[in-house]
C-alpha positions as CSV (number, residue, x, y, z in Angstrom):
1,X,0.0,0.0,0.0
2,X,1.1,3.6,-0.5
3,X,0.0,7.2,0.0
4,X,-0.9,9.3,-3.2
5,X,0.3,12.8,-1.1
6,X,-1.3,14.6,-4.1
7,X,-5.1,13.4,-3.7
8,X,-4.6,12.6,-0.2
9,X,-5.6,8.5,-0.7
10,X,-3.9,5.3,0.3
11,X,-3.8,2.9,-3.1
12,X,-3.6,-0.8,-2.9
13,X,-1.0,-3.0,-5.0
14,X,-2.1,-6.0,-6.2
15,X,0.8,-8.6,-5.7
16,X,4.3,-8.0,-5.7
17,X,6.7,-11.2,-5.8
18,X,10.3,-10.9,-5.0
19,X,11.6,-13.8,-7.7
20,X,15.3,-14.8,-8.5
21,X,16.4,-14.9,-12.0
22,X,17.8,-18.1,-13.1
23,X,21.2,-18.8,-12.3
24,X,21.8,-15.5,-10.8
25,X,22.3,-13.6,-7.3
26,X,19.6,-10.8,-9.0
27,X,16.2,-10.0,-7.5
28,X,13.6,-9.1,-9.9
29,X,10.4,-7.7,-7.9
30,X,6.7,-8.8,-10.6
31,X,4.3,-5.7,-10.4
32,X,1.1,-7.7,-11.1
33,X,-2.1,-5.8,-11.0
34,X,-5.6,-6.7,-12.2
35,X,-8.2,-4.7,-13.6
36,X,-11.8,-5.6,-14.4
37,X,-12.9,-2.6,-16.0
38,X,-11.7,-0.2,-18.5
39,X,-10.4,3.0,-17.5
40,X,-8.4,5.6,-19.4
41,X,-5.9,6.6,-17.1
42,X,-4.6,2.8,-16.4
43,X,-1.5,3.6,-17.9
44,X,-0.6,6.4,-16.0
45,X,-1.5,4.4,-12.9
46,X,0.4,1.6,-13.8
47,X,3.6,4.1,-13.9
48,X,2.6,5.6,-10.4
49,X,2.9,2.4,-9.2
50,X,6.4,1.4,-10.8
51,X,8.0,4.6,-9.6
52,X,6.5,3.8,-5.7
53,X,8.2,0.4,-6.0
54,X,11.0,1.6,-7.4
55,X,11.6,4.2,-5.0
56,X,10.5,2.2,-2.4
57,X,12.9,-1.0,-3.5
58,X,15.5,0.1,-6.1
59,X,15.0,-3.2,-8.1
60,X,14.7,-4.2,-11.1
61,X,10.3,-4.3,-11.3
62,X,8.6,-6.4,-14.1
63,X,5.0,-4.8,-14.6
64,X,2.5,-6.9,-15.9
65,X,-1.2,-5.8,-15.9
66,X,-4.1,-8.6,-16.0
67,X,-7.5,-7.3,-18.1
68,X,-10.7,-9.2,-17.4
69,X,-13.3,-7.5,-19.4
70,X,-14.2,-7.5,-23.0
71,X,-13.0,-5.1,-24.9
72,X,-12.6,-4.5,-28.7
73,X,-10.0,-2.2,-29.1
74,X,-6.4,-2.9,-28.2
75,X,-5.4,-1.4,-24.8
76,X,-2.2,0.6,-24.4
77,X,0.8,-1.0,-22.9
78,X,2.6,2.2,-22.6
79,X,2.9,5.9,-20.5
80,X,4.5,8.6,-22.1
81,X,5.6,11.8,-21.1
82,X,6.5,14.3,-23.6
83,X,7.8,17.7,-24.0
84,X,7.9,20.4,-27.0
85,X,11.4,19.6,-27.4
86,X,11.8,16.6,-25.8
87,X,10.3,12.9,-25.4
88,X,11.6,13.0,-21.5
89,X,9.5,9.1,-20.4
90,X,8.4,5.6,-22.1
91,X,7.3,3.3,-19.7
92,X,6.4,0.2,-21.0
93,X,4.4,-2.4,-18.8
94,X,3.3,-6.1,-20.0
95,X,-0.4,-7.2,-20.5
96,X,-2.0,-10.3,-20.4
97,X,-6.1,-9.9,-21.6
98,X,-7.6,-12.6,-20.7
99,X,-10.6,-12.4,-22.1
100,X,-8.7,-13.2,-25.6
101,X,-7.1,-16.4,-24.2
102,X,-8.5,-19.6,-25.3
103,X,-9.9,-21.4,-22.3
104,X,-9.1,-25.2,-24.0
105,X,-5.4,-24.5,-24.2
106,X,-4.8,-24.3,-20.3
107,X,-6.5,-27.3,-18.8
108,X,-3.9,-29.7,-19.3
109,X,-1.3,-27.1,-17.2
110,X,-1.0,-28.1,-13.6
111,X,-0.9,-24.6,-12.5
112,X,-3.5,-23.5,-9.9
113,X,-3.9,-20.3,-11.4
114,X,-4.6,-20.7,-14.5
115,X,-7.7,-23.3,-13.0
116,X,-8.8,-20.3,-11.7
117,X,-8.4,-18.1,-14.2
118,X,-10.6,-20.2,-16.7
119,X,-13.5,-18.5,-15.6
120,X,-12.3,-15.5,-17.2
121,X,-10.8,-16.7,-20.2
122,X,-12.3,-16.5,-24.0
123,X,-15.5,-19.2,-24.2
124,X,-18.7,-19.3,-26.0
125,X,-21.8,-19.3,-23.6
126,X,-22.3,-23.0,-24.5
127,X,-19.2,-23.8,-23.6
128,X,-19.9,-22.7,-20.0
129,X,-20.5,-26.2,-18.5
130,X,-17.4,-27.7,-19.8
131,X,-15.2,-24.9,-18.5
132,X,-16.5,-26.0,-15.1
133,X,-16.2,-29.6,-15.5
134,X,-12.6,-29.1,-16.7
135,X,-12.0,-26.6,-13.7
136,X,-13.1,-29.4,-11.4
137,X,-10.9,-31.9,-13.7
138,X,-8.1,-29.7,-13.3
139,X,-7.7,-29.4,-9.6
140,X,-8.6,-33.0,-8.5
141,X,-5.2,-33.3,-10.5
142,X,-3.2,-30.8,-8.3
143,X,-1.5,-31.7,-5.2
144,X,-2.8,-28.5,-3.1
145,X,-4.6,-28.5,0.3
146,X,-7.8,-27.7,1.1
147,X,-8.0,-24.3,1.9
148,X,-6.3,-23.7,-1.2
149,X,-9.1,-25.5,-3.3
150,X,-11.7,-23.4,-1.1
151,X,-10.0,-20.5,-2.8
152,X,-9.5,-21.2,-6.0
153,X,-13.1,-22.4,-6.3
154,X,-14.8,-19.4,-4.6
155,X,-12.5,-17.4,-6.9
156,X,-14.2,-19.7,-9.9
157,X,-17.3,-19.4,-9.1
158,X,-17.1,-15.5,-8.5
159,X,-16.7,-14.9,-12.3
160,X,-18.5,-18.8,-13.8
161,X,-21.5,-19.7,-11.8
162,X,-23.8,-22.7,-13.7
163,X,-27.1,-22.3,-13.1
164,X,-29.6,-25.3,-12.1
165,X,-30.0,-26.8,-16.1
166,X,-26.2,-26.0,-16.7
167,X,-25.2,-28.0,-13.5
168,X,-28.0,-30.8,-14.6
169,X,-26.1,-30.3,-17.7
170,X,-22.6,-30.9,-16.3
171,X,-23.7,-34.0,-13.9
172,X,-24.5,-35.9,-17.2
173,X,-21.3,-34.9,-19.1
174,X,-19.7,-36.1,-15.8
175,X,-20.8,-39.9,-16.6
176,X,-19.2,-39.8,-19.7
177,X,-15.8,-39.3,-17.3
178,X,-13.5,-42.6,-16.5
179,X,-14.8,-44.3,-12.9
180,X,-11.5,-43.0,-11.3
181,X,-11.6,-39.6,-12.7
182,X,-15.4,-39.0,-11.7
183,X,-15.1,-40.2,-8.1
184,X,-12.1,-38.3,-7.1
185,X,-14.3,-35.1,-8.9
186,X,-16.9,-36.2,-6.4
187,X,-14.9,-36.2,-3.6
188,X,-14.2,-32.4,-3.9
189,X,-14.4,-30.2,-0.6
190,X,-16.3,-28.0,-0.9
191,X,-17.5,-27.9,-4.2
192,X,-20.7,-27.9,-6.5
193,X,-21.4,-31.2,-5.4
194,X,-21.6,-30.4,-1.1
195,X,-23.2,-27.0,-2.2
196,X,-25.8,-29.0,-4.3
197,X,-26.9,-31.2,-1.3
198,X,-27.3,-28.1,0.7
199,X,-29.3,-26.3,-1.8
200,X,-31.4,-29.7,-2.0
201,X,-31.8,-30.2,2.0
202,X,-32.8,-26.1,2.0
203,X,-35.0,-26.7,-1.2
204,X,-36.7,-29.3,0.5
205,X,-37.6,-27.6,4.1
206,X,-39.2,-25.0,1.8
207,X,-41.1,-27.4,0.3
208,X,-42.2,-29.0,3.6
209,X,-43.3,-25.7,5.0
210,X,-45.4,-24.5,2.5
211,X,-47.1,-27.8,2.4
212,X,-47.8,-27.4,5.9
213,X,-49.5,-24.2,4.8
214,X,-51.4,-25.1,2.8
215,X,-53.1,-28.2,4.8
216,X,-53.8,-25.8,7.2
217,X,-55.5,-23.4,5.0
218,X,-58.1,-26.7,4.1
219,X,-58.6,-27.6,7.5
220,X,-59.8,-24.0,8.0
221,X,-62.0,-23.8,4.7
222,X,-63.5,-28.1,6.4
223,X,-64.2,-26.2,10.1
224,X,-66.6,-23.6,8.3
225,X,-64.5,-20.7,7.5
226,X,-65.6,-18.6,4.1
227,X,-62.3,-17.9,1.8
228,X,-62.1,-14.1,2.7
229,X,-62.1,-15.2,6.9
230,X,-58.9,-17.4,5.4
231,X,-57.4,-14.7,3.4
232,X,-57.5,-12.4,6.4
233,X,-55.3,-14.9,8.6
234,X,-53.1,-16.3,6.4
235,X,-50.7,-15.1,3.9
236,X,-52.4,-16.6,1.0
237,X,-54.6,-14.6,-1.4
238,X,-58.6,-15.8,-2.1
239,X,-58.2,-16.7,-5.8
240,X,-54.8,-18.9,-4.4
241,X,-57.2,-20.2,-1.6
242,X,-59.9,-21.1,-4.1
243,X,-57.2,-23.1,-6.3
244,X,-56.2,-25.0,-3.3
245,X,-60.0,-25.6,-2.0
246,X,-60.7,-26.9,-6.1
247,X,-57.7,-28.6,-6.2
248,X,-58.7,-30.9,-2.8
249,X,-62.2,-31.2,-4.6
250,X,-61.0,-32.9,-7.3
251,X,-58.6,-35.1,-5.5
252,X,-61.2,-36.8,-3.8
């Protein structure tokens, strides 16, 4: 974090990583920071940030910026400052858009980011049930504890969340998986699957409650009571009390 004295605000970094080149003694700090919307001034921010670290450091910095929105036109990967008679900066800072990456060409990596980072990646909205089921494929594969799993598939499902057909959708591609493969899927902390029960168990009380409603709605109708006495009590509305009321009628 540092200050902006100008505007008075503290500004966050993203991530920072101290890395040794190979071979060498030398330190190379990685400027990484992410940006989900488009802003004009990103550039310029970019080089606030570099000179901070630099000033801060006095290492060699790497700058990379990550784009997660879809965009058309090409986004600058440059800051310049320039003079009448002189051209006095060119920063230069890396970019990785991921929206233009191709989703199919990073499931076989064993890298835990880029599992995550599939949910962001270039796909066609039909394709949105196989990211996920390669997602799931991808880190049953990786040796990485749980709370690291926990992460990388809240992070997931922040940007890729399957609705109910999609996941109906996914459960039947999963058959299709070999018997090893598919367990181990199933075995996931945390995942789709636990969430899916849970979403079931809740669906279910729901259910049970506003059955209980309803009986109680024909008992009241059986001891005597006209529909508007019932509408005044309970939460239901006449012409929904007179849809139950014919509804009983017919069952017996």
């Amino acid at each position: 974090m540092y200050l902006d004295y100008i505007n008075g605000r503290k500004k966050e970094i993203d991530v920072l990583a101290a890395v040794k080149l190979n071979h060498q003694d030398k330190i190379l700090h990685i400027h990484t920071e992410a940006q989900s919307t488009h802003e004009a001034d990103f550039p310029e921010g970019m080089f606030l940030y570099f000179s901070y670290l630099y000033a801060k450091h006095r290492k060699p910095i790497q700058p990379i910026a990550v784009l997660s929105y879809n965009r058309e036109k090409e986004e600058p990967t440059q800051f310049r400052i320039d003079t009448p008679t002189q051209d006095v900066l060119q920063f230069n800072f890396l970019q990785l858009h991921l929206i233009k990456k191709n989703w199919r060409a990073y499931i076989q990596s064993d890298n835990p980011a880029a599992a995550a980072l599939l949910s962001q990646m270039g796909y066609e909205v039909h394709e949105r049930v196989q990211v996920k089921l390669e997602f799931l494929r991808m880190i049953t594969r990786m040796k990485i504890n749980p709370a690291q799993m926990e992460f990388l598939y809240g992070y997931f499902e922040t940007y890729l969340k399957l609705n109910k057909g999609e996941e109906a959708q996914m459960m039947e591609q999963m058959e299709n998986l070999p018997e090893e493969e598919k367990d181990m899927v199933l075995q996931l902390p945390n995942s789709y699957f636990e969430r899916g029960k849970e979403e079931g168990i809740e669906e279910g009380i729901e259910k049970g409650i506003e059955k209980g409603k309803q009986e109680i709605v024909l008992k009241l109708i059986k001891k005597g009571m006209s529909i508007s006495e019932v509408a005044e009590i309970t939460e239901y509305s006449e012409v929904e009390i007179k849809k139950l009321a014919g509804k009983q009628g017919k069952e017996e």
